[in-house]
N, C-alpha and C positions, 0 to 999 in steps of 0.2 A: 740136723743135716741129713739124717736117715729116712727123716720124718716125710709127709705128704707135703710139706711147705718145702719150696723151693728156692723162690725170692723172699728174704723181708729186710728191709730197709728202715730203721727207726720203728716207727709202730703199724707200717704198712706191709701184709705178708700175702704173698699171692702164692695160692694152692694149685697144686697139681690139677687137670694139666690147663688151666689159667696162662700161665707165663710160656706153654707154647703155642697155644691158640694166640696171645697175643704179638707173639714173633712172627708165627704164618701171617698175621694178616699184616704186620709192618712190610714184611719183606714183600710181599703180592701189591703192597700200595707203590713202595719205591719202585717194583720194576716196571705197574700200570702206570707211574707220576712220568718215570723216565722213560717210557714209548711214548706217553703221550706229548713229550718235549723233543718227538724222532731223535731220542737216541736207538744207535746199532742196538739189536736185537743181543748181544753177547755181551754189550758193557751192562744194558739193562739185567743181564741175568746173575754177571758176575756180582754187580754192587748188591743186588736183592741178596744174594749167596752170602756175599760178607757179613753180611747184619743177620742173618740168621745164625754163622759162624761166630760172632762176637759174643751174641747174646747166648750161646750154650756153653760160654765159659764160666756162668751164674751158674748151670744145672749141678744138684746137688746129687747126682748120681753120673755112673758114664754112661748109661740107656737112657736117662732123661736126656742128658748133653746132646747123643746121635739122632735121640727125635725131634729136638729142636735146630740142632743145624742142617738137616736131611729134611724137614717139612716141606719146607717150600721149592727145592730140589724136582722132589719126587710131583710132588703136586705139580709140578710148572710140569713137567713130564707125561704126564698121566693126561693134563688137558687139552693138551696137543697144539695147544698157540705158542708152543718155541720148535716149530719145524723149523725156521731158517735157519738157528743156532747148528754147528757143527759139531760132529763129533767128537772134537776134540775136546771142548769147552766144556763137555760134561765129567773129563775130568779135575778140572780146574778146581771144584769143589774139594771131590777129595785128596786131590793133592794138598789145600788148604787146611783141609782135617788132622792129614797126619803130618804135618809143622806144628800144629798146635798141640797133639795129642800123639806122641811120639809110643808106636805098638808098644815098646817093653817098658815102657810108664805105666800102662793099663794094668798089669799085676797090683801098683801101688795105689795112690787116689790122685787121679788126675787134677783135679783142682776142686780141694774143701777149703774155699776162703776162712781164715779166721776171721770169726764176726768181731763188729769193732766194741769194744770193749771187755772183750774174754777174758781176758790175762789180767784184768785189773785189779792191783795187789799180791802180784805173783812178786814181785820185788819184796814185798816183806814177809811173805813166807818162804821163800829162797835167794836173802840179799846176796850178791856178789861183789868184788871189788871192783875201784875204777880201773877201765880197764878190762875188766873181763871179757874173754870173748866169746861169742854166743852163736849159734847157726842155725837157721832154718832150715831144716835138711824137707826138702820138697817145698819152696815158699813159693812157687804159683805167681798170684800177680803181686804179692807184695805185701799181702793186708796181715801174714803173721810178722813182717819187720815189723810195720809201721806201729804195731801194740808193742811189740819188745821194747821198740825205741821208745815209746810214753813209760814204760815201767822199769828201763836201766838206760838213761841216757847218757852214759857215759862209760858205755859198753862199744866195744869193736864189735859187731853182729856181722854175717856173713851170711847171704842167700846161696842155698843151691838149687838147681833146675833142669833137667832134662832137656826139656822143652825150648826151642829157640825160642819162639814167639814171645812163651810166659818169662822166659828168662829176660828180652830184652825190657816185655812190661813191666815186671818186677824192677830191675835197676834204672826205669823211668821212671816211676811210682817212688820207689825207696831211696833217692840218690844220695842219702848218708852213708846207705850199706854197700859192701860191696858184695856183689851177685853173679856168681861163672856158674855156668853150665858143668855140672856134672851129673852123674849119676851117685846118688846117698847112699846107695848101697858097697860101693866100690873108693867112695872119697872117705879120707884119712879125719877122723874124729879124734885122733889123739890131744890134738892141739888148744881145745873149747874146753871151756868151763860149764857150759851148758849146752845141749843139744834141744831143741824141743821141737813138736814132733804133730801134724794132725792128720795121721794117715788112717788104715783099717783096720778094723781088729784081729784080722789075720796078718797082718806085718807087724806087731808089738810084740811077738818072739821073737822074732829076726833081728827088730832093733835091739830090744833087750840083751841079745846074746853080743853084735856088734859093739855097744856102747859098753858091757862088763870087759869086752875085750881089749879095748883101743882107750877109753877114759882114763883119766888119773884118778887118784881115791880125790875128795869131798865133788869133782865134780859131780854136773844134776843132766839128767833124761826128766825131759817135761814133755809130756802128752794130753792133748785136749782131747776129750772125752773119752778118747781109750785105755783102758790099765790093761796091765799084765799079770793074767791071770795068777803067774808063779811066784810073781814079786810082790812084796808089803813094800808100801809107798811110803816113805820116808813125812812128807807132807801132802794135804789135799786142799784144794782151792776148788771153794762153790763157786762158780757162775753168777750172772744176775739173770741167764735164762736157763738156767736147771744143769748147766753140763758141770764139770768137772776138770780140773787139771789135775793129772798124776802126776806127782812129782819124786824121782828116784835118785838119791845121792850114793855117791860110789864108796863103799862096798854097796851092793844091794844085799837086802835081806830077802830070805824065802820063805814061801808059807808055809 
């Protein structure tokens, strides 16, 4: 996630900066396709806009994400064939940036999709009952349900989201779970038998100290790729790509 890959998709991994260079030039194509079909100068900028905004919901950082939805922006700007476009229209972008990337989400990780197959066997190294319920506390567009639900499917799982935008992706994507908008920091954890977690390794105090606060004892704090420095992890789960799930059951132990 941290790493110089950005995209990979089964056995296909596109390197930094690859998957911007390849979004500059989609976006620069749709808005040269749609002048050259005279569309308005503004719908052609808007829709080029959006697809550069889409595609930086993949970037596996938030400076990767801003230089890929900002490329083609700046670039259409700087080349001076969007004079007739208005002033106003060049906020439209960023108005779109911060729907999807809400400022006080930035503290946390705006969107680290769980890769698909992460969690696989997390069920038998942390079984829970039918029934349990489980929450993604920051689930993005959806891809940490969609693993919980192949490894406890008969689990009540619960997305949360900041984010309008990812919120609505998410409960489009996951429509077994159910997915509100909140902020994880501020929503009541008491209620779950697992929380599990792919944020930064500067927020795994913060949760740590929340989830000792608010969980009942055997419930589980599950974190992909990040541990907690303070805490001895009850269980660990290798990856089939090198990462790691922390897994902490309530009491936590310290080191």
């Amino acid at each position: 996630m941290m790493s110089g890959n950005i995209f990979r998709r089964g056995s296909v991994t596109l390197t930094w900066p690859l998957p911007a260079l390849l979004t500059w030039a989609a976006s620069w194509s749709i808005f040269i396709g749609l002048r050259w079909l005279q569309a308005p100068m503004v719908h052609a900028v808007l829709a080029a806009a959006l697809l550069s905004l889409s595609c930086s919901l993949f970037g596996s950082s938030t400076w990767r994400r801003i230089f890929i939805a900002w490329g083609f922006p700046l670039s259409l700007a700087a080349s001076g064939v969007a004079g007739a476009v208005p002033a106003w229209a060049w906020l439209l972008p960023l108005a779109l940036l911060s729907i999807v990337y809400p400022l006080n989400s930035w503290r946390d990780a705006p969107l680290f999709p769980t890769p698909r197959g992460a969690l696989s066997g997390l069920g038998r190294v942390a079984p829970l009952r039918d029934g349990a319920r489980i929450v993604d506390a920051g689930c993005g567009l959806g891809d940490g349900l969609r693993e919980l639900r192949r490894e406890y499917p008969n689990a009540r799982l619960v997305g949360l989201e900041w984010s309008w935008a990812l919120r609505y992706a998410s409960a489009w994507r996951a429509r077994f779970a159910s997915v509100q908008r909140a902020d994880i920091w501020t929503a009541d954890w008491s209620e779950y038998d697992m929380v599990y977690l792919f944020q930064r390794p500067e927020s795994m105090p913060r949760a740590a100290e929340k989830a000792e606060r608010e969980l009942r004892a055997g419930a589980w704090m599950a974190s992909l790729e990040f541990s907690v420095p303070t805490l001895l992890p009850q269980q660990m789960l290798r990856c089939s790509d090198g990462r790691c799930v922390w897994l902490y059951q309530l009491p936590f132990r310290r080191r």
